[in-house]
C-alpha positions as CSV (number, residue, x, y, z in Angstrom):
1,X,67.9,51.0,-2.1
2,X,64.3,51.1,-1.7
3,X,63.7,47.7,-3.5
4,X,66.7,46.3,-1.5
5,X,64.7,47.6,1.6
6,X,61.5,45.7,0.4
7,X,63.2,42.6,0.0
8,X,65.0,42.0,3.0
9,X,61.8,42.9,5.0
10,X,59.8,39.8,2.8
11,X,62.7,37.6,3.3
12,X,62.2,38.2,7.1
13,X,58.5,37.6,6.9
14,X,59.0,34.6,4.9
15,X,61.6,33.1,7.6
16,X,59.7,34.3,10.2
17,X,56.3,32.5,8.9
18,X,58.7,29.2,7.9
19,X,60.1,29.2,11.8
20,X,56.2,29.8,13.1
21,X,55.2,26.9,10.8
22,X,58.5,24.5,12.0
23,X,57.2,25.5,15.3
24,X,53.6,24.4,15.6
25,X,54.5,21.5,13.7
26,X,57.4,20.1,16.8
27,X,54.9,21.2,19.3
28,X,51.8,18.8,17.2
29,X,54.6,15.6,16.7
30,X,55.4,16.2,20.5
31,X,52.4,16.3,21.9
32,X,51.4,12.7,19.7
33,X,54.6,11.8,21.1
34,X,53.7,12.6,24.5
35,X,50.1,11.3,24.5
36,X,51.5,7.2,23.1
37,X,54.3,7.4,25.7
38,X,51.7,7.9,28.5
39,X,49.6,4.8,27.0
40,X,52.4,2.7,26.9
41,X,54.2,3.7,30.0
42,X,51.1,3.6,32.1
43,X,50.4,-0.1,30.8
44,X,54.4,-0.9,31.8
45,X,54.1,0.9,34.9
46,X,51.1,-0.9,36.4
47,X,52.2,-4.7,34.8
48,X,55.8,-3.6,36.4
49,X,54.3,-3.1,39.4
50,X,52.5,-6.3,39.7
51,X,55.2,-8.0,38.9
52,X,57.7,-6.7,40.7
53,X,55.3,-6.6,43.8
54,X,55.7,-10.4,43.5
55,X,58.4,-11.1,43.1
56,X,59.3,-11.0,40.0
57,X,62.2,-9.4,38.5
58,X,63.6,-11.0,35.3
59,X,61.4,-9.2,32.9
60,X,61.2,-7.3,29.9
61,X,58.4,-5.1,27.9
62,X,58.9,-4.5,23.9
63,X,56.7,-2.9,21.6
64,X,56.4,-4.4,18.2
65,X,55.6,-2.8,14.8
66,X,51.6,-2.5,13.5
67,X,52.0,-5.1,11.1
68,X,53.7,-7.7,13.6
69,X,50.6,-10.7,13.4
70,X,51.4,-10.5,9.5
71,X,54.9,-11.5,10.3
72,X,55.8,-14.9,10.2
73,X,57.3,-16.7,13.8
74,X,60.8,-15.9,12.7
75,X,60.5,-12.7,12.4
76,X,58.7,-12.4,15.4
77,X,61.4,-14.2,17.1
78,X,63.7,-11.6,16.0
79,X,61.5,-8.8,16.5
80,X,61.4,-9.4,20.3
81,X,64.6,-11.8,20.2
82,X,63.7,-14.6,21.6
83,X,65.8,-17.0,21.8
84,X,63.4,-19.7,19.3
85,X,60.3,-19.8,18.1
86,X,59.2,-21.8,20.4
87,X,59.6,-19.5,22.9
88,X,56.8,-17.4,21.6
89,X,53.8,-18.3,23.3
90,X,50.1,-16.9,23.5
91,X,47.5,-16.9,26.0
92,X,43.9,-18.6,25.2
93,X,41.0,-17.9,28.0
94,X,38.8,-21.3,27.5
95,X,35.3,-21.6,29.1
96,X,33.1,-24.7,29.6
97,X,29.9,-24.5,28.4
98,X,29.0,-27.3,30.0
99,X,30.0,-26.7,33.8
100,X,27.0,-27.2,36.4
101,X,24.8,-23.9,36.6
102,X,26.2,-23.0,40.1
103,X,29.4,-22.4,38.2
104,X,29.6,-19.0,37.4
105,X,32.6,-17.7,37.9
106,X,36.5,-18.6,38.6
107,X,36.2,-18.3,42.6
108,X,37.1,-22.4,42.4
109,X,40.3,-22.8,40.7
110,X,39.7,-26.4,40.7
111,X,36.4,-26.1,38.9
112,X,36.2,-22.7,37.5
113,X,33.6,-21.5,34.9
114,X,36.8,-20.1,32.6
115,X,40.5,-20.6,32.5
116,X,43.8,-19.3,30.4
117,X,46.1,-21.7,28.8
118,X,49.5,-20.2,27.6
119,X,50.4,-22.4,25.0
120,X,53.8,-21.6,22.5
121,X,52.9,-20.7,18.9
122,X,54.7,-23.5,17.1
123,X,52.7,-25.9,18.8
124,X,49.2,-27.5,19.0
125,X,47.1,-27.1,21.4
126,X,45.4,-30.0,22.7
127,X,42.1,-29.5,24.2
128,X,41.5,-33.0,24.8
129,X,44.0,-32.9,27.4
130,X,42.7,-30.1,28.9
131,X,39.6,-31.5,29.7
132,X,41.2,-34.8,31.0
133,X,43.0,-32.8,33.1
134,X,39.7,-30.7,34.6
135,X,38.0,-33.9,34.9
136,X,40.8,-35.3,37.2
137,X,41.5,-32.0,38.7
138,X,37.6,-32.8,40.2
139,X,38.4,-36.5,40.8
140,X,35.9,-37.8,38.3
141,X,33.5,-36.0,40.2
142,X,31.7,-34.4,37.0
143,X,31.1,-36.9,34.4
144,X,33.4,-36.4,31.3
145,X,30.0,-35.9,29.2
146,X,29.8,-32.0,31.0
147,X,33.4,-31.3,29.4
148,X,32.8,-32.2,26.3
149,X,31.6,-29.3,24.5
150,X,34.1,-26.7,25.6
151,X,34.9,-23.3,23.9
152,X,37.7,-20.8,22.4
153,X,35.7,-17.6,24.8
154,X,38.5,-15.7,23.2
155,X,41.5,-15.5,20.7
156,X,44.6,-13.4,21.6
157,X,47.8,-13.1,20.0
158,X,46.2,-14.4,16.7
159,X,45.9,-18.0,17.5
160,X,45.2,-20.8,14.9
161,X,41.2,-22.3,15.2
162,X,41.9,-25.0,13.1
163,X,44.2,-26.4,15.4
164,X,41.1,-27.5,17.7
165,X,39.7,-30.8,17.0
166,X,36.8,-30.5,15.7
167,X,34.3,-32.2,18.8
168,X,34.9,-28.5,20.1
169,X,33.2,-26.0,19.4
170,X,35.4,-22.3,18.6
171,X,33.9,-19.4,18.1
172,X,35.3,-15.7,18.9
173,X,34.1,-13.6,21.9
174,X,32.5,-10.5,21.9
175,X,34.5,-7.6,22.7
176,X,32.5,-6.5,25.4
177,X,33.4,-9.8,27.3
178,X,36.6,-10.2,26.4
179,X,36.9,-6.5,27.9
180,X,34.7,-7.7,31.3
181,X,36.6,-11.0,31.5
182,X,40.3,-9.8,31.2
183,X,40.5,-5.7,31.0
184,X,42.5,-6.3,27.8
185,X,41.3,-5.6,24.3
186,X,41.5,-8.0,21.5
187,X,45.2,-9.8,21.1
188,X,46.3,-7.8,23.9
189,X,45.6,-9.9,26.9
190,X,47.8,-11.1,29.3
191,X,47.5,-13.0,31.8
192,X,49.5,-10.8,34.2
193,X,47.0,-8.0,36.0
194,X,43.3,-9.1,34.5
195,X,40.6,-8.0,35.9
196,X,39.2,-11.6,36.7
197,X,41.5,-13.5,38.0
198,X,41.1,-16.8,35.9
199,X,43.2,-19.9,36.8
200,X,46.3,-20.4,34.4
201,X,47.2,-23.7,32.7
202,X,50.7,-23.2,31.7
203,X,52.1,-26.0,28.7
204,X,54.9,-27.9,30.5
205,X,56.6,-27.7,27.0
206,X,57.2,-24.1,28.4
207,X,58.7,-25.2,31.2
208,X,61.2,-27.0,29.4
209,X,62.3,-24.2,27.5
210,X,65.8,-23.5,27.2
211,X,66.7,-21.0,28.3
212,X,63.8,-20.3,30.6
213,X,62.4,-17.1,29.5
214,X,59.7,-16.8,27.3
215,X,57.5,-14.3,25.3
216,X,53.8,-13.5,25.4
217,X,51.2,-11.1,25.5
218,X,51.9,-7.7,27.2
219,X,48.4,-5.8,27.8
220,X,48.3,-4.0,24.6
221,X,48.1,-5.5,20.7
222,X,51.8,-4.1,20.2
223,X,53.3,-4.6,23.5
224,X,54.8,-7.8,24.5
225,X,56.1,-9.2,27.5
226,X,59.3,-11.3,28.4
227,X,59.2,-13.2,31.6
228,X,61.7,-15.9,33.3
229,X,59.8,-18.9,33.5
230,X,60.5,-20.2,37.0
231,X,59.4,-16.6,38.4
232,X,56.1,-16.6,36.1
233,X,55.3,-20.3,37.7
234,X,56.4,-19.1,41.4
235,X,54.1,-15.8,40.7
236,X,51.1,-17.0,38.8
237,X,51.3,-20.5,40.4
238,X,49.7,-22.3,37.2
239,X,48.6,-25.6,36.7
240,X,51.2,-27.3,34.3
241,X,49.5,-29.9,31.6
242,X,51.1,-31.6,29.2
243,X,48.3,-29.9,26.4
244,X,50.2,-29.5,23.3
């Protein structure tokens, strides 16, 4: 009886330690739980916000797996479920090296010192037509000569250098001004909510998108953002160039 005794009082200690260990380890997988939710829903929350402060409703957030920027576009498209390929887009911030020294900033949207360009991912980006476009946007006021060495400041969403010509000069920006320009890290800007607010160039291939909602950065590496077209152009007001 006495052994029996001993026995049932182990098994109890042994259940009991199993249940403590069960226990802490719930609390530890919340609590990691917890502390990415808060991350992610504080990024939704104040990108919601904006949006919805302005109009925009037609929206949609969706985090994608680690490994997404390894994925082809197809399985990207499917990923988020975009309706194409092409309606996966990505958003470049382009400065001008050569811009007069009073430029400094992007307080002229007309002839600012930076600027995003959303461009799709199954496309090629033409910088030449950006820079006809800035040099008509000043009505030939700056010669062409001052926009023709222009760089890549930064690379989001993992775009493609080579598809530059090569009269430009591309190069990656520090993360430290990536981080002062747009408030984003690496491949998680957007151009929703920055902390500068850079003039957009949106593709006008976007714009012909159908149907009109499109994909592209969210404010985090693994969060990405769906938007109906005609609110992101009635929201952002972008200039819309033919640059792909």
């Amino acid at each position: 009886m006495e052994a029996l005794a001993e026995l049932e009082r182990l098994q109890i200690r042994l259940l009991q330690r199993i249940s403590n260990l069960e226990s802490s380890l719930l609390s530890q997988h919340f609590s990691q739980n917890l502390s990415i939710s808060t991350i992610s829903n504080t990024t939704e929350d104040r990108l919601s916000s904006i949006l919805r402060a302005n109009g925009v409703n037609d929206f949609s957030f969706k985090r994608v797996p680690s490994d997404y920027y390894d994925c082809p576009l197809e399985a990207r498209r499917d990923i988020v479920s975009a309706a194409s390929i092409r309606h996966l887009c990505k958003s470049i911030v382009l400065v001008n090296t050569q811009a007069p020294s009073n430029i400094t900033d992007c307080s002229d949207r007309n002839n600012s010192k930076y600027y995003v360009v959303v461009v799709q991912y199954a496309a090629r980006f033409n910088a030449e037509a950006v820079k006809n476009f800035l040099y008509t946007l000043n009505d030939g006021k700056i010669a062409k000569k001052k926009f023709n060495k222009v760089d890549v400041l930064v690379q989001v969403l993992g775009y493609e250098v080579d598809h530059l010509p090569t009269v430009y000069l591309v190069r990656l920006a520090p993360e430290e001004t990536s981080a002062k320009l747009t408030g984003y890290e690496h491949n998680g800007v957007t151009c929703v909510g920055m902390r500068t607010d850079i003039p957009v160039i949106l593709d006008e291939a976007i714009t012909k998108l159908n149907p009109d909602f499109f994909w592209l950065g969210g404010g985090e590496i693994d969060l990405k953002l769906g938007i109906r077209t005609s609110e992101f152009i009635d929201f952002v007001k972008p200039f819309i160039v033919n640059c792909s």
